[in-house]
Structures are given as structure tokens and as C-alpha cells.
C-alpha positions in Angstrom: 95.9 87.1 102.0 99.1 85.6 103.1 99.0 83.7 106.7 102.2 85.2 108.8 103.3 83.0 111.2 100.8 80.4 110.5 102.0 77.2 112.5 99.6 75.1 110.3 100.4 72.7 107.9 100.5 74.1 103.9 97.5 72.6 102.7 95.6 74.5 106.0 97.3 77.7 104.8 96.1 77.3 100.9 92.7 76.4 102.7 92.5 79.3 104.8 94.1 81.5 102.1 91.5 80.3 99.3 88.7 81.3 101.8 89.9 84.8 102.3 90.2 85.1 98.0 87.0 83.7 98.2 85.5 86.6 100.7 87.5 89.1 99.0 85.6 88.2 95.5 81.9 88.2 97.0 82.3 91.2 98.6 84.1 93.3 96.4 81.7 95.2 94.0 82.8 95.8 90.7 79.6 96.8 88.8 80.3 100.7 89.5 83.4 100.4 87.4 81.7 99.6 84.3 79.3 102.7 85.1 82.0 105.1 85.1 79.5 107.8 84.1 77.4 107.7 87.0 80.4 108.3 89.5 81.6 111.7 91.0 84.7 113.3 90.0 87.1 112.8 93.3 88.5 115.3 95.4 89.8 116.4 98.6 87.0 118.4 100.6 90.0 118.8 103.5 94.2 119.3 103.9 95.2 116.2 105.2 96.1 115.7 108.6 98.5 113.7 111.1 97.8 111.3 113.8 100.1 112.4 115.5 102.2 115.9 115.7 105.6 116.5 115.5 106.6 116.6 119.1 104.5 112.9 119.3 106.4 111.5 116.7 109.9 112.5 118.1 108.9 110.6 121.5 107.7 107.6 119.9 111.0 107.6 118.0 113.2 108.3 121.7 111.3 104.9 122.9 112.4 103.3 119.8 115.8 104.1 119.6 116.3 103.0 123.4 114.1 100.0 122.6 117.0 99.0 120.1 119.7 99.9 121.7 118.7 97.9 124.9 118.6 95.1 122.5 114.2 94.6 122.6 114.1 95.1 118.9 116.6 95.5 115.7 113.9 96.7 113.6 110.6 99.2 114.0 108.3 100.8 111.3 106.9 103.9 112.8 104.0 104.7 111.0 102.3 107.8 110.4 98.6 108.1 109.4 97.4 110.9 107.6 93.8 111.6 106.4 91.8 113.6 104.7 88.1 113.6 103.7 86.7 113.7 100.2 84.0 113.2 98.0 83.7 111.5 94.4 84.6 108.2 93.7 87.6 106.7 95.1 88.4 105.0 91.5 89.4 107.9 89.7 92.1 108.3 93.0 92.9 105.4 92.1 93.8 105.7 88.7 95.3 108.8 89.2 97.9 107.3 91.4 97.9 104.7 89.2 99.2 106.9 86.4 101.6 109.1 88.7 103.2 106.4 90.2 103.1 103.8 87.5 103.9 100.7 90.4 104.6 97.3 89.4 102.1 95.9 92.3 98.6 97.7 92.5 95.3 97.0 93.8 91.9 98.4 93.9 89.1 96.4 96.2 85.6 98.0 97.4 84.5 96.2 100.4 81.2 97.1 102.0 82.2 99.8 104.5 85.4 100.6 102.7 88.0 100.9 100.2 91.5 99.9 99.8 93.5 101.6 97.3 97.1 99.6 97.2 100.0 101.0 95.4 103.7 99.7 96.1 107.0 99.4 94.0 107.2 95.8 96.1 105.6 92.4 96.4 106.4 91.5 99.7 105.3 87.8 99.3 104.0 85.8 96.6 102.5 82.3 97.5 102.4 80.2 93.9 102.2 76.6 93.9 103.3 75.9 97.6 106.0 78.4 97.4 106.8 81.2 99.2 108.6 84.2 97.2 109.6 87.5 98.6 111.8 90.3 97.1 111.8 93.3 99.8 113.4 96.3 98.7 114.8 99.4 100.8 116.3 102.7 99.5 115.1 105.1 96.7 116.3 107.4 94.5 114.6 109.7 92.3 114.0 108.6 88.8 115.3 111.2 85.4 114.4 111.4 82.0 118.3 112.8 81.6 119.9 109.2 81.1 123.1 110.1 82.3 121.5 111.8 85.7 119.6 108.5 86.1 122.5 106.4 85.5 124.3 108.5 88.7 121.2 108.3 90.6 121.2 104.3 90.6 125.1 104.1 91.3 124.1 106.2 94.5 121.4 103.7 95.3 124.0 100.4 94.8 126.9 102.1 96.4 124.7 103.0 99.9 125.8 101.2 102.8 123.2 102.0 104.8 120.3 100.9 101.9 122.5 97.6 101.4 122.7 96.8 105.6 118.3 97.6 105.6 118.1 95.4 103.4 120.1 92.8 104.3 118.0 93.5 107.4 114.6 92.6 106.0 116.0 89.7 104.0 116.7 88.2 107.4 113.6 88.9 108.9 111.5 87.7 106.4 114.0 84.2 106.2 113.4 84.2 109.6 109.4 84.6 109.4 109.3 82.5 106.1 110.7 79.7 107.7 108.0 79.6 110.5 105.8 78.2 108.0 107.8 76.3 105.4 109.5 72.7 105.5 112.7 72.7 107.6 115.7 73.8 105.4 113.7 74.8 102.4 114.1 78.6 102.8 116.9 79.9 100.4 118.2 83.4 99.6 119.2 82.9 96.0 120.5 86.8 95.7 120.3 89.9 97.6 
């Protein structure tokens, strides 16, 4: 819902960006949840499978890595689709993950020819009364019940070099994108 790069002024953004909400609400088709009932357990009818094999994905990630080091990029996500097909209803996936993962920023919307399920530990942006917020993250670590093991297993996190340089990465991407769109001089990075 967010305009990237938008060389519009604000107001055209919160136009444009009240008109996608807008689309988003009309076509989304939230009856079936109250109908729960009537839905088909979910399930995988197949394994899931790559785009892409492993030989693929290593020559993709060659180009990268000389992409970068001739200086063309600084940053690339390589992405790797995997699919499966199923039957049932894609809400109970949903909650499943929902439960599993227990993310702080979730979405379910049921467009006409599809669905999105969205589950992520981080809000990329937030637009709230003509400001832009984001607070990217990089690195994990596993999460223990054992308080002490989960203690060691944050310290790892804060103490990584290489976590702490990514995302000092992103921070400057996104400064850099942010500011595409926002008044001259307004873009701040209050903490990393």
C-alpha cells in the first residue's frame, strides 16, 4: 500500500494510497470467515517444489557476487519460490502459521483470483499521519524456553558484526529511498 519512489507530492501519495485501501476492502471477501463450518480442512495435496535447482541458484548467485564486486549493486535479495498445491481453505493455513510463528505483523486478504497470507517479524514501513516510519531488522537467532540459553542466544545476535553491517545496510537504503518522497532534510535515524 505504500508508494516507493513516488515523486508525487504527499497529499497525491495519501490519495493514491487511500484508493488502493479502498480496492483492497471491496474486493477482499470476508463472509467465508464467519462460516468457518462450511470450509475444508487445509492440506498439502503435493511436496513443495523450487523454481529453481540448486545448480540455478549457485549461478544466479556467481552474477551477483560479480555484480557487487564490480561495484553495480551493494545489495541483492535472491529469492527463491517454492510451491506446492493444496486443497481446503487457505484460512486455517493461515492460522496455523499464525499460531507457529506468533509474528508481530500479519495479514490475511482473499482477493478474487487469490490469496495473500502475510506473516513477518518486521514492518518495513508505516505511513501514519504524513509520516514515514521504518524499523528493518536483519539477523536471527533461535528463540528458548531455557532463560539462560535465550539470554546467550540474543548476546550472539548483538555481538554479530556481520548482522550489525546488514543492517546498517538496509537502514541506508531505506534513508536513501525514504527521502525520495519526503521533504528535504526531514528523514532522521533516531537509533539503529
Amino acid at each position: 500500500l505504500v508508494m516507493h519512489k513516488c515523486k508525487n507530492n504527499t497529499q497525491d501519495i495519501h490519495e493514491q494510497w487511500k484508493k488502493r485501501y479502498t480496492w483492497i476492502k471491496q474486493h477482499c471477501q470476508l463472509s467465508h470467515l464467519n462460516n468457518r463450518n462450511l470450509q475444508t480442512n487445509f492440506k498439502l495435496t503435493s511436496n513443495w517444489s523450487a523454481n529453481m535447482d540448486k545448480q540455478a541458484y549457485q549461478t544466479k548467485f556467481a552474477k551477483i557476487q560479480n555484480y557487487i564486486l564490480s561495484g553495480d549493486c551493494y545489495q541483492v535479495n535472491l529469492a527463491q519460490r517454492f510451491s506446492a498445491t493444496y486443497h481446503g481453505d487457505e484460512y486455517q493455513a493461515y492460522q496455523a502459521l499464525f499460531i507457529d510463528n506468533r509474528p508481530p505483523f500479519a495479514a490475511y486478504l482473499r482477493l478474487p483470483n487469490q490469496v495473500i497470507l502475510s506473516l513477518s517479524p518486521e514492518r518495513f514501513l508505516k505511513l501514519h499521519d504524513g509520516n514515514v516510519e521504518s524499523k528493518p531488522i536483519k539477523g536471527t537467532r533461535p528463540r528458548f524456553t531455557d532463560w539462560q540459553a535465550d539470554q546467550l542466544s540474543r548476546q550472539s545476535l548483538l555481538n554479530s558484526e556481520k548482522d550489525r553491517a546488514e543492517n546498517l545496510m538496509i537502514v541506508d537504503l531505506l534513508r536513501n529511498d525514504i527521502s525520495r518522497t519526503c521533504q528535504p532534510g526531514s528523514v532522521k535515524v533516531p537509533h539503529i
